[in-house]
N, C-alpha and C positions, 0 to 999 in steps of 0.2 A: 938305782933310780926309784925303785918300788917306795924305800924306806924314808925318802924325801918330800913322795909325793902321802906317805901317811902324816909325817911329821906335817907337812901342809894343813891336813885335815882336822888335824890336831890344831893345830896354832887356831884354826878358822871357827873349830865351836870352842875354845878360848875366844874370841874373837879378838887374838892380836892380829897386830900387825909381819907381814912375812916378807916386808918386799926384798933384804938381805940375802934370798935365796936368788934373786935373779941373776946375780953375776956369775956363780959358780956352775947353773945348768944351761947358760947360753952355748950352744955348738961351734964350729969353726964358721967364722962370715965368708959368708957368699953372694954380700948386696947386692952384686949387677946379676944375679943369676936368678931367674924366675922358676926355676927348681926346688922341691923341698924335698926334705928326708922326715923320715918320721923322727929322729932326735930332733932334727929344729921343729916340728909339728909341736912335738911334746914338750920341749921347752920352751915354745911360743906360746903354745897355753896357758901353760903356770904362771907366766910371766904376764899376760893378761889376766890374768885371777888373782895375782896379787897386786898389781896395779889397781882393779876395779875395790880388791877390798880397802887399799890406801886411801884412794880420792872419791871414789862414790859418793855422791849427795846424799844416797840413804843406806847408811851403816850393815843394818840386815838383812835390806834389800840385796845389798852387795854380799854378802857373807851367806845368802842363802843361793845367788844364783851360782858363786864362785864351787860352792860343794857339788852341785848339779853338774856342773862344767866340768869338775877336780872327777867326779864320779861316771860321765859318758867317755874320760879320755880312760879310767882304767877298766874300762867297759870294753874299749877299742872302737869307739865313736866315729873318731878321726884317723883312720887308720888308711883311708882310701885315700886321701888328700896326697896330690903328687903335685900342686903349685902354688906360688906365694899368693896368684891371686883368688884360687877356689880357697886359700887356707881364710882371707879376708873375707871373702863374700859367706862363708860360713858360721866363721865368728862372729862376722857382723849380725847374721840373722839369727843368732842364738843370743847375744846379747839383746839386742830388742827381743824376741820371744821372753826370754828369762827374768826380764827389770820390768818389761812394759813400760820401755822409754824408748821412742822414735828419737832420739839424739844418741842413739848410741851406734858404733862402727868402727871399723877395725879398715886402716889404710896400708898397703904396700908403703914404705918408706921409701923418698925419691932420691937417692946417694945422698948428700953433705947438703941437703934440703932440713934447715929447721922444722921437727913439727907445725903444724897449723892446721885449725879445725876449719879454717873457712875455704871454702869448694868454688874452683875455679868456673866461672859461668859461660857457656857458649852457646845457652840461646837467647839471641837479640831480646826479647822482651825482658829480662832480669840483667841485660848486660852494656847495654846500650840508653842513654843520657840518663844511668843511675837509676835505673826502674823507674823512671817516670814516662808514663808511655802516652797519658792523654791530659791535655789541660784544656777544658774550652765553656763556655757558658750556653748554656741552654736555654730552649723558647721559655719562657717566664723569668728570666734575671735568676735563673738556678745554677750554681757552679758546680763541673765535675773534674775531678780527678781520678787518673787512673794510677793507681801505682803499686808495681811488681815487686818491687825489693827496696827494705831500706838498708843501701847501702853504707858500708864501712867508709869509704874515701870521704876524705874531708872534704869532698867538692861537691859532694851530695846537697850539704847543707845549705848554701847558696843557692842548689837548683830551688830546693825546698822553697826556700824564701820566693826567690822568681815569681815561684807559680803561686804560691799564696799571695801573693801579691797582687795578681793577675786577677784571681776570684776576690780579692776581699771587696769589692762593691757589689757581689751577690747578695739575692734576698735569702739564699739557704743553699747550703754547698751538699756532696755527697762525695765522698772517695769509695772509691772499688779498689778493695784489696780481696777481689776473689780471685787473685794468680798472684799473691805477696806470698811469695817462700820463708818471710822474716829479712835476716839479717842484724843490721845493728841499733842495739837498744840505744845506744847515744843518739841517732836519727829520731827516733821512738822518740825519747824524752825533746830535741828541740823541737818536732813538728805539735806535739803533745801541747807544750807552752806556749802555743796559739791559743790555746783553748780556756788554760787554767790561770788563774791569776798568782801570779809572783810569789816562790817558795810555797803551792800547793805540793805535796807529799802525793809523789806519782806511784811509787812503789818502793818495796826494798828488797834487797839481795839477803839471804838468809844461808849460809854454813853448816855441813854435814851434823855438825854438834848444835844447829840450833841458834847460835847466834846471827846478828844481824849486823851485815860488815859494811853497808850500803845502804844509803837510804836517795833514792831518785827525784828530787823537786821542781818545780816548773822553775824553768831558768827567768831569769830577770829581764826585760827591756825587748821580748821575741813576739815579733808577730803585732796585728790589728788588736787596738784593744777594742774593736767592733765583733770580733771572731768572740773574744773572751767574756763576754756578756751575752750568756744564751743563746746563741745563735742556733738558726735551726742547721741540724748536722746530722746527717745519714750516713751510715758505713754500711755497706755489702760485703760480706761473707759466704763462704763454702768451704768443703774439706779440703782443699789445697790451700785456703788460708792458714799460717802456718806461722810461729815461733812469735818473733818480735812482732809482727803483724797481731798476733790473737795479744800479746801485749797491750798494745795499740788499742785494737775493739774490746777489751775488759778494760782496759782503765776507763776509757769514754765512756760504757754504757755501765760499770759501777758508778760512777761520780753523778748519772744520770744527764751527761753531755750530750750522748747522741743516741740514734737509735737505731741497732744493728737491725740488715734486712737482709734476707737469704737463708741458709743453711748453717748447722752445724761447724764449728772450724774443727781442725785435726788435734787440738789436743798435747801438743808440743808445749810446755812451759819452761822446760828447765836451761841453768845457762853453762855453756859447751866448752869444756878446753882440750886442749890435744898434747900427748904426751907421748913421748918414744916407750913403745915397749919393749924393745930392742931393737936391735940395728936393721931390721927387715921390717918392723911393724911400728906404727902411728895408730893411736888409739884415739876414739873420740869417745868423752865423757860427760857425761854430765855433773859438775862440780859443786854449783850451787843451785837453789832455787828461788824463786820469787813468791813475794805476798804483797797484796792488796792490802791499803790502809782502811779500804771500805768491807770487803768479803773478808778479810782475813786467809785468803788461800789462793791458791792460783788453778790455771784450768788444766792444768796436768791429765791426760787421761780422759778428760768430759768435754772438754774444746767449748768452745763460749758461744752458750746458746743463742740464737738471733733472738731478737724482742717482737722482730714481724718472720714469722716462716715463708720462705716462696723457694720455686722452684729457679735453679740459677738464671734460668732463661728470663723471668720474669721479675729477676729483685729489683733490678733499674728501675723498671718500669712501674714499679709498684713501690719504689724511691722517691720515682721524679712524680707521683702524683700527692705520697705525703708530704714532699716538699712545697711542691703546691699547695697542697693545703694547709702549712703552717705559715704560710709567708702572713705579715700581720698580726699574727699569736705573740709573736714576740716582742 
């Protein structure tokens, strides 16, 4: 086992590829069994360090945290782990520590359950009518929105429309996504294309190597074209703003659409898939990234500055006064 786990180390400042090795140091399966031994420990490992070196978004990002990880197990790091789910919660926090990517994490696999990175929700505000939690117009003809998550389901998008629909005779809207976890960027893009006129270049998806395999533009024919001519627009922010969400308030306040109020967001940019690492572990990664056709980068790491600072308690309220006072500017 010693000579496999060199040959590993070997391959990795080569920086090939190793993932070949995972079939042969897998242990006997014991899926329903929330037990571990230190041979599946140590073959779960590797087998996450060679997955993280395969698909990682940043090549030597992955290849420098994989040696760290390859060098606390022959350390005897992980030698106390006695269950599937401390061996997770471990990895997990050693993967974020090691990349300084908040998408990353290591899941118990659930029997004859496809991997998937997306996390089932159970508290009502992220889970209930699609994270849209508040829609209503305020004293001055100011519309708000509250909304928690954009949702994957395709019924999301209707709610969308609903409620923009409801605000679009506002003199200046505000959405609060200071409890938006993210979720899905297709949500992102058709709420987005309220805003932007027809085939504006929202973002694009970019490839461990660089390339650029996606490109995001305002859909055709969505939304008030009252919205899409300047409108005054306020977004609220804070550190639980998060993922698709910080999406969302970077495209708007690069394009110079709206005007973020609140706090710092979390910093989350990258985009997430899930893969078996073997028959007891799901892995969540980060595969690709995103870039701004305005900054040129994404907010990975520095979360997307507000353009007005306030403390959470007070961004509304310091929302609903600049909206007040742009009514007519426009």
């Amino acid at each position: 086992m010693k000579s496999c786990l060199q040959a590993l180390l070997l391959a990795f400042g080569m920086a090939l590829s190793f993932f070949t090795f995972a079939g042969s140091l897998a242990g006997p399966a014991t899926p329903n069994s929330g037990a571990i031994d230190a041979k599946l420990v140590r073959a779960s490992v590797i087998s996450t360090v060679e997955l993280l070196n395969e698909i990682y978004v940043y090549p030597e990002t992955a290849r420098t945290a994989g040696v760290e990880m390859l060098r606390r197990l022959e350390a005897g790091a992980y030698n106390t782990i006695a269950s599937k789910q401390e061996f997770a919660d471990r990895i997990s926090a050693e993967l974020v520590e090691l990349t300084g990517d908040g998408h990353m994490g290591v899941m118990v696999a659930e029997g004859d359950e496809p991997p998937t990175h997306v996390l089932q929700e159970t508290v009502d505000r992220f889970r209930l009518n699609y994270g849209f939690q508040k829609v209503e117009v305020l004293d001055g003809n100011i519309g708000y929105l509250k909304l928690n998550k954009f949702h994957p389901d395709d019924e999301a998008q209707p709610i969308a429309d609903h409620a923009l629909a409801f605000l679009g005779g506002t003199d200046a809207l505000i959405i609060d996504l200071t409890e938006c976890k993210g979720g899905s960027p297709d949500l992102v893009r058709h709420v987005l294309s309220y805003f932007f006129a027809d085939g504006t270049s929202l973002w694009s998806i970019v490839d461990r190597d660089g390339k650029t395999v996606y490109e995001a533009v305002a859909k055709a024919g969505v939304g008030s074209g009252r919205f899409k001519r300047d409108f005054p627009l306020f977004v609220l922010t804070g550190p639980d703003t998060a993922s698709a969400a910080e999406l969302f308030a970077h495209t708007l306040q690069s394009y110079g659409k709206a005007k973020t109020v609140g706090q710092r967001t979390a910093g989350i940019a990258h985009l997430v898939g899930a893969k078996a690492i073997n028959e007891h572990f799901v892995g969540r990664f980060s595969t690709y990234r995103n870039t701004n056709p305005v900054t040129h980068t994404d907010w990975e790491g520095k979360g997307v500055t507000p353009d007005h600072p306030a403390a959470l308690g007070d961004s509304l309220t310091m929302a609903i006064r600049m909206a007040a006072e742009s009514k007519g500017r426009k």
